[in-house]
C-alpha positions as CSV (number, residue, x, y, z in Angstrom):
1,X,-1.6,18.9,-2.5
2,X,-3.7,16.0,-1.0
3,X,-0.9,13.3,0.7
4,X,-2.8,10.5,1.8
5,X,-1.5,6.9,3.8
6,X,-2.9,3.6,3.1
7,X,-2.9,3.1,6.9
8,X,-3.0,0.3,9.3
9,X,-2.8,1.5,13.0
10,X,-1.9,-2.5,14.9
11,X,1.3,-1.7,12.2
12,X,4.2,-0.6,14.1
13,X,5.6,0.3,10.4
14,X,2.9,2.2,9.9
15,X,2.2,3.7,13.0
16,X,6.1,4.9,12.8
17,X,5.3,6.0,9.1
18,X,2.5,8.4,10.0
19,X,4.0,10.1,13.0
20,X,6.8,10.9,10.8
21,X,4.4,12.9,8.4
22,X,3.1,14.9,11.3
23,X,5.8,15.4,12.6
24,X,7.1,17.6,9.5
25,X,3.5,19.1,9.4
26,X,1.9,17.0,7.0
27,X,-1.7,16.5,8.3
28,X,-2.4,13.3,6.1
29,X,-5.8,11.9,4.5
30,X,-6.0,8.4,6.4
31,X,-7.2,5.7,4.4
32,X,-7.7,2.8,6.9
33,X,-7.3,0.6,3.8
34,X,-8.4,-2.3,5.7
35,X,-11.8,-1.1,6.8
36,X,-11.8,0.8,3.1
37,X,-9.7,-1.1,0.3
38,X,-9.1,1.0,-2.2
39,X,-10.6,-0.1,-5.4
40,X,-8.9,-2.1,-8.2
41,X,-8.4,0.7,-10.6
42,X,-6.8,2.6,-7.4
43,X,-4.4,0.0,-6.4
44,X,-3.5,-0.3,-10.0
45,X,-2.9,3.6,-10.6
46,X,-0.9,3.8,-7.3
47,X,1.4,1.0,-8.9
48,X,2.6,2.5,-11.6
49,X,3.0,5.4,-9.2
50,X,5.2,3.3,-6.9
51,X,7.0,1.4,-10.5
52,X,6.6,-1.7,-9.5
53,X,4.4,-4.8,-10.1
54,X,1.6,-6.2,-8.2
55,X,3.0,-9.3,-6.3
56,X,5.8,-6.7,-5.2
57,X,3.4,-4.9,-3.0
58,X,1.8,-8.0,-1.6
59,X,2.7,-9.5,1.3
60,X,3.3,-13.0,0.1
61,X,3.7,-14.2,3.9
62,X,0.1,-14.2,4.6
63,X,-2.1,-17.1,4.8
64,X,-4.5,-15.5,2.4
65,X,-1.4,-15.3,-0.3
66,X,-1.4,-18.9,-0.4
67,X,-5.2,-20.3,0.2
68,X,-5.3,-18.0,-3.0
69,X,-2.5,-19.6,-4.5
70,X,-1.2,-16.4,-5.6
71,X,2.3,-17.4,-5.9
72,X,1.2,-19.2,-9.2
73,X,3.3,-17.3,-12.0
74,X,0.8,-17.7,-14.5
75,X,-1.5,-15.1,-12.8
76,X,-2.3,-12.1,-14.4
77,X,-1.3,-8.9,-13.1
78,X,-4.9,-7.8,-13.4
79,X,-6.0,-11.2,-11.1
80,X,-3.2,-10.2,-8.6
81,X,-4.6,-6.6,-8.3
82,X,-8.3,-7.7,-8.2
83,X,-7.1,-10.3,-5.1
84,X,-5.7,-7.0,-3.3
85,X,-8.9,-5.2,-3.9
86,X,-10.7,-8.3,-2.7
87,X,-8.4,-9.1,0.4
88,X,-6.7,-6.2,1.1
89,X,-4.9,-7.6,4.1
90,X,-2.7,-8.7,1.1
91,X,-1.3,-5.1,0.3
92,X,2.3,-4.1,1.7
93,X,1.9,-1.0,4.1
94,X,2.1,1.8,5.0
95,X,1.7,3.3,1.1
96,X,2.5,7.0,0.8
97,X,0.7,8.8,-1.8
98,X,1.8,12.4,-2.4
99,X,0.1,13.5,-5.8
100,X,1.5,12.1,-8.5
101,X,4.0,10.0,-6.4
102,X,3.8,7.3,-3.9
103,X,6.2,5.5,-1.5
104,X,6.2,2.1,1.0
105,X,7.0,3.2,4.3
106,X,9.4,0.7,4.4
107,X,11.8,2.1,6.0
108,X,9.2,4.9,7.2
109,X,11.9,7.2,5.8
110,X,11.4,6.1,2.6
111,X,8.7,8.3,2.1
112,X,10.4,11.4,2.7
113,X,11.9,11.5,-1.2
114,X,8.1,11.8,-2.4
115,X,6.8,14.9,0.3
């Protein structure tokens, strides 16, 4: 089985998240999601892999959160997930995906339960 991290390397979080992978051997697909967002129907899978709902894997700090106005509650969970795909700055990292689970690395050893 294929684990893959949704990867930002100037992310100390997720920079601390992948050496603990190869550390335990795991060799991970890197998906510098940045460079590559994943694509709507991706980020939307890998939510209901992770159980939770799109604003809870944004980062709601950035500036891009609110020249979007993305804190507006009437939003659709569709809008919010087409916004990551769009501006994926906007997506929590790292993200853990090991085949039909996922994980934040948030604490990094939080992705140890899904390996």
């Amino acid at each position: 089985m294929t684990v893959t991290i949704w990867h930002n390397p100037k992310c100390s979080k997720s920079r601390a998240t992948l050496a603990l992978l190869e550390e335990r051997g795991i060799a991970p697909e890197i998906l510098r999601y940045l460079e590559e967002p994943p694509l709507a129907d991706e980020i939307a899978r890998v939510l209901g892999l992770l159980g939770r709902s799109p604003r809870e894997l944004m980062r709601t700090g950035e500036d891009a959160y609110k020249d979007q106005r993305l804190g507006d509650a009437g939003l659709s969970d569709s809008a919010l997930i087409e916004a990551m795909a769009a501006t994926p700055k906007l997506i929590e990292r790292p993200v853990v995906i090991n085949g039909d689970k996922a994980a934040v690395g948030r604490p990094p050893e939080s992705v140890l339960d899904i390996l």
